[in-house]
C-alpha positions as CSV (number, residue, x, y, z in Angstrom):
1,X,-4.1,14.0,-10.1
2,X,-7.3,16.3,-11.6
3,X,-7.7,16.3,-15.1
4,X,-8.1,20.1,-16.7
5,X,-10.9,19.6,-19.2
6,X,-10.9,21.8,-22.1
7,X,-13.8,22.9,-23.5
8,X,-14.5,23.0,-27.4
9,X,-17.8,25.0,-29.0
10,X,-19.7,22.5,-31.1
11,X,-18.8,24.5,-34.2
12,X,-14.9,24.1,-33.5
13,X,-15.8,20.1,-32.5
14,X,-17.6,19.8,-35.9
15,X,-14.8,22.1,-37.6
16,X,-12.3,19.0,-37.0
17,X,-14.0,16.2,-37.4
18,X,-14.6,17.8,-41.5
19,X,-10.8,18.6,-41.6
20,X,-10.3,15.0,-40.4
21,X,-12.6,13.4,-42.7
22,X,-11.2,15.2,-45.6
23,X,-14.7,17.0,-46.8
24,X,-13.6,20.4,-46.5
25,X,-13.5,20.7,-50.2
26,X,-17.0,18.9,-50.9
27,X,-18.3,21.6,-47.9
28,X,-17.2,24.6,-50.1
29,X,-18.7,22.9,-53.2
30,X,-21.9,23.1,-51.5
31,X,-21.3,26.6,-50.4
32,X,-21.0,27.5,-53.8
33,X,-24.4,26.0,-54.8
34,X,-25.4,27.6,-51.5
35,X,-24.4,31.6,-52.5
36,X,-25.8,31.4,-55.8
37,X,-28.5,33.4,-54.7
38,X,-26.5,36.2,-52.9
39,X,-23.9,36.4,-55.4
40,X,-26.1,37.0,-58.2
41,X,-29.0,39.1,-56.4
42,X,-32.8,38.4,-56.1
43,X,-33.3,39.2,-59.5
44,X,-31.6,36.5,-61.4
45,X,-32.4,34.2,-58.0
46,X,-35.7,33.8,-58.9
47,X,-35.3,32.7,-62.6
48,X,-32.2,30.9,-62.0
49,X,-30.6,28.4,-59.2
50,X,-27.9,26.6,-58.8
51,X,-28.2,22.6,-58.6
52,X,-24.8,21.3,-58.1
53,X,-21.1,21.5,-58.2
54,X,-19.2,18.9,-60.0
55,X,-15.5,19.2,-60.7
56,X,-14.6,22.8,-60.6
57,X,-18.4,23.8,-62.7
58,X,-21.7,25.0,-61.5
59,X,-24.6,23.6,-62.7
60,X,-27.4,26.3,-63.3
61,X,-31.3,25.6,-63.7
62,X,-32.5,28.7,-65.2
63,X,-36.5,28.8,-65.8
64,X,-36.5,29.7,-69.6
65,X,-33.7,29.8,-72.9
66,X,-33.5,33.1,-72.5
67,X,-32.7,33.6,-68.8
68,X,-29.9,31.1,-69.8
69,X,-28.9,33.0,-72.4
70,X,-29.0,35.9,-70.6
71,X,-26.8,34.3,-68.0
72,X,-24.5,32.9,-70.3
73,X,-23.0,36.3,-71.7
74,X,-23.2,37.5,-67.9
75,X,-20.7,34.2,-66.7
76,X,-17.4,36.3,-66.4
77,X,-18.6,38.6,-64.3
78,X,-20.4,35.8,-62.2
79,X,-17.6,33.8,-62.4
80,X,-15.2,37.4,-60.5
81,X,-18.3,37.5,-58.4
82,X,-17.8,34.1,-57.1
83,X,-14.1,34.5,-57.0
84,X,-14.3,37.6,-54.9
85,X,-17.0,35.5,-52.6
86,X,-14.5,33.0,-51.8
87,X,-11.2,34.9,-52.5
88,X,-10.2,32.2,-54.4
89,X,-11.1,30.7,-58.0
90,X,-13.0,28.0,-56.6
91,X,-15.6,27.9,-59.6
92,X,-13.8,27.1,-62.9
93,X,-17.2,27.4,-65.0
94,X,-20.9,27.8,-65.0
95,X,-22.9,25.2,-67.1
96,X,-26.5,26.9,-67.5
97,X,-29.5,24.4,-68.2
98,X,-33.2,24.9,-68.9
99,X,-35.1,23.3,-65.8
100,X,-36.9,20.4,-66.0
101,X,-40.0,21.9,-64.6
């Protein structure tokens, strides 16, 4: 009797083993964190970043009190950005912070 061997791409393998885990959810946390910069553009990239996702709120380092501020009375339209990123409201809030630099 032969064996039929069916082939898997890595990025279907790894795709199962996160499902099977259960870390989908902490994988689109990071994504979050990880489209900060495309979501918001280069401009507000380089004075702000995103740290971490905690639940449901992103943490933002921004580089002065005024970029967070600035940022702060910009959050709902982030906030639809972010939505419209994931088609889904996977960030509840935005907490902006002055870095620590």
């Amino acid at each position: 009797m032969t064996r039929i061997k069916k082939t898997t791409t890595l990025g279907d393998a790894i795709g199962k083993l996160v499902r099977n885990l259960g870390m989908e959810g902490r994988l689109e946390e990071q994504e979050a964190v990880d489209r900060w910069a495309q979501v918001v553009g280069d401009r507000i990239a380089v004075h702000a970043r995103a740290v971490f996702f905690d639940a449901g709120k992103l943490f933002v380092e921004c580089d002065s009190a005024t970029w967070s501020q600035e940022l702060h009375y910009m959050k709902p339209d982030i906030l639809n950005r972010l939505e419209q990123s994931f088609g889904r409201p996977l960030v509840r809030d935005i907490i902006f912070t002055n870095s620590r630099r």
